[in-house]
C-alpha positions in Angstrom: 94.0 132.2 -179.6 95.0 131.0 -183.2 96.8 133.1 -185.8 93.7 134.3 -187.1 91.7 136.1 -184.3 88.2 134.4 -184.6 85.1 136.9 -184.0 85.1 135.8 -180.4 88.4 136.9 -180.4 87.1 140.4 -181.8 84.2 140.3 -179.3 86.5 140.0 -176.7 88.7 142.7 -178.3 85.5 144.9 -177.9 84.9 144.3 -174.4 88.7 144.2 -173.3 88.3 141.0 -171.8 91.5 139.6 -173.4 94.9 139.7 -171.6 97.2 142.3 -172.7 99.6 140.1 -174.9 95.9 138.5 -176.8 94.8 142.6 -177.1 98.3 143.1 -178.8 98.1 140.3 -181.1 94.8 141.3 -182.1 95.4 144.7 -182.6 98.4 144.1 -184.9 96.3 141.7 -186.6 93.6 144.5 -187.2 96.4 146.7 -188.4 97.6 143.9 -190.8 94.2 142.7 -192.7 91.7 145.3 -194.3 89.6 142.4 -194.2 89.6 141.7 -190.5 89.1 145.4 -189.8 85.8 144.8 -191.9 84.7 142.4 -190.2 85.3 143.9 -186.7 82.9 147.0 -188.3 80.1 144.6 -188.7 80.4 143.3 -185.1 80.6 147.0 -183.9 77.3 147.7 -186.0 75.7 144.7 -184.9 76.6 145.9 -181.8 75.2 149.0 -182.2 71.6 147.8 -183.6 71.3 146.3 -180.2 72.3 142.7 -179.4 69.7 141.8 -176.5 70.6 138.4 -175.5 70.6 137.7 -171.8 74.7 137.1 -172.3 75.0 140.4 -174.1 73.1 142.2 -171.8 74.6 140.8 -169.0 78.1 141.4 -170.4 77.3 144.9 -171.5 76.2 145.6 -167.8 79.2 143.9 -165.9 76.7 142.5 -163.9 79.5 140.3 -162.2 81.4 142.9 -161.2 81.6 144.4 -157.9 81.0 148.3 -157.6 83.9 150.6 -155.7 82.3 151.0 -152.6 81.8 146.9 -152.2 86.2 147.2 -153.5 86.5 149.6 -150.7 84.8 147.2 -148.0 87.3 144.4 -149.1 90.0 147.0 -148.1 88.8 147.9 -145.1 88.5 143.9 -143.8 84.9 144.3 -143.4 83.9 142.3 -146.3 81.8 139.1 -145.8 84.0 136.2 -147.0 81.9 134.5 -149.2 81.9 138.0 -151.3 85.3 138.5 -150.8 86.2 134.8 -152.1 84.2 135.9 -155.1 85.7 138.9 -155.7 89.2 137.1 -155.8 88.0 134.5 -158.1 87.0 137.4 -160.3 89.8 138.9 -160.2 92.6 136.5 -160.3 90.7 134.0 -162.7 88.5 135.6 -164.5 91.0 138.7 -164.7 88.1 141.4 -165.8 90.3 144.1 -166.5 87.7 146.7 -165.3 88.0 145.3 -161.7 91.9 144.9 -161.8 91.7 149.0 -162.7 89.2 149.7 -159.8 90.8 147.5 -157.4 94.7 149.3 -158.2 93.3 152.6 -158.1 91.2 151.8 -154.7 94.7 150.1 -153.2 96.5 153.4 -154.8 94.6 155.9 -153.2 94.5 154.4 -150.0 98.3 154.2 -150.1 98.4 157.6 -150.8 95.6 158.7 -147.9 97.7 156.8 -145.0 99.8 159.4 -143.9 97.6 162.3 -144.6 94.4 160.5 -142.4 97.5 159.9 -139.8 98.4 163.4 -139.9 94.4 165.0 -139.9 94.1 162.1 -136.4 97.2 164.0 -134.8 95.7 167.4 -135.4 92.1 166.5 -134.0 93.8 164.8 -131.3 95.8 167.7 -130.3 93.0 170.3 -130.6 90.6 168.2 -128.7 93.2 168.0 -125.7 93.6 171.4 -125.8 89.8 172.3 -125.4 89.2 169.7 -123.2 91.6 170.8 -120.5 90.1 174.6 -121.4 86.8 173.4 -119.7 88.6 171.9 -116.6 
């Protein structure tokens, strides 16, 4: 990215498809040049009139982007590898920031449901010895 963010930049900007340290250098940039901000309102109403190119579409869409429950099968192992090979070039080269927030909250929240799925196995465990040996 030059000193200057270009209206790709910008377009980027919009989709937050830059990496952090290119989002902060645009943003100051925005916040530096009344001119710049003008032109990033023209690309937000172009935007808005509808751009309906198969690239805009597709971007608009996420198309390449895997849904949670597809995330949640990578978790789980049960993933087919050629997916889950894609899924990892996604996220480590294309770094689409609205995987990389899907994907940490998935990981997260499975972190956090360990010991409390441990703990609900226990508890069905014990009550089903109990009622089996009831029936004895």
């Amino acid at each position: 990215m030059g000193a200057t963010p270009s209206r790709a930049d910008l377009e980027a900007f919009l989709d937050d498809a830059l990496s952090e340290a290119d989002m902060a250098r645009v943003e100051q940039a925005l916040r530096d040049s009344a001119s710049l901000r003008q032109i990033l309102q023209r690309l937000m109403q172009e935007r808005d009139r509808g751009e309906h190119s198969l690239g805009a579409v597709w971007r608009r869409h996420r198309l390449t982007c895997l849904g949670r429950e597809e995330m949640g099968h990578l978790l789980m192992g049960i993933m087919d590898d050629d997916q889950a090979a894609y899924f990892r070039f996604h996220l480590d080269v294309i770094q689409c920031p609205y995987c990389h927030a899907n994907w940490a909250d998935l990981q997260e929240r499975q972190q956090e449901s360990a010991p409390k799925v441990q703990r609900r196995r226990e508890q069905l465990f014990t009550s089903s010895v109990g009622a089996l040996r009831r029936k004895s």
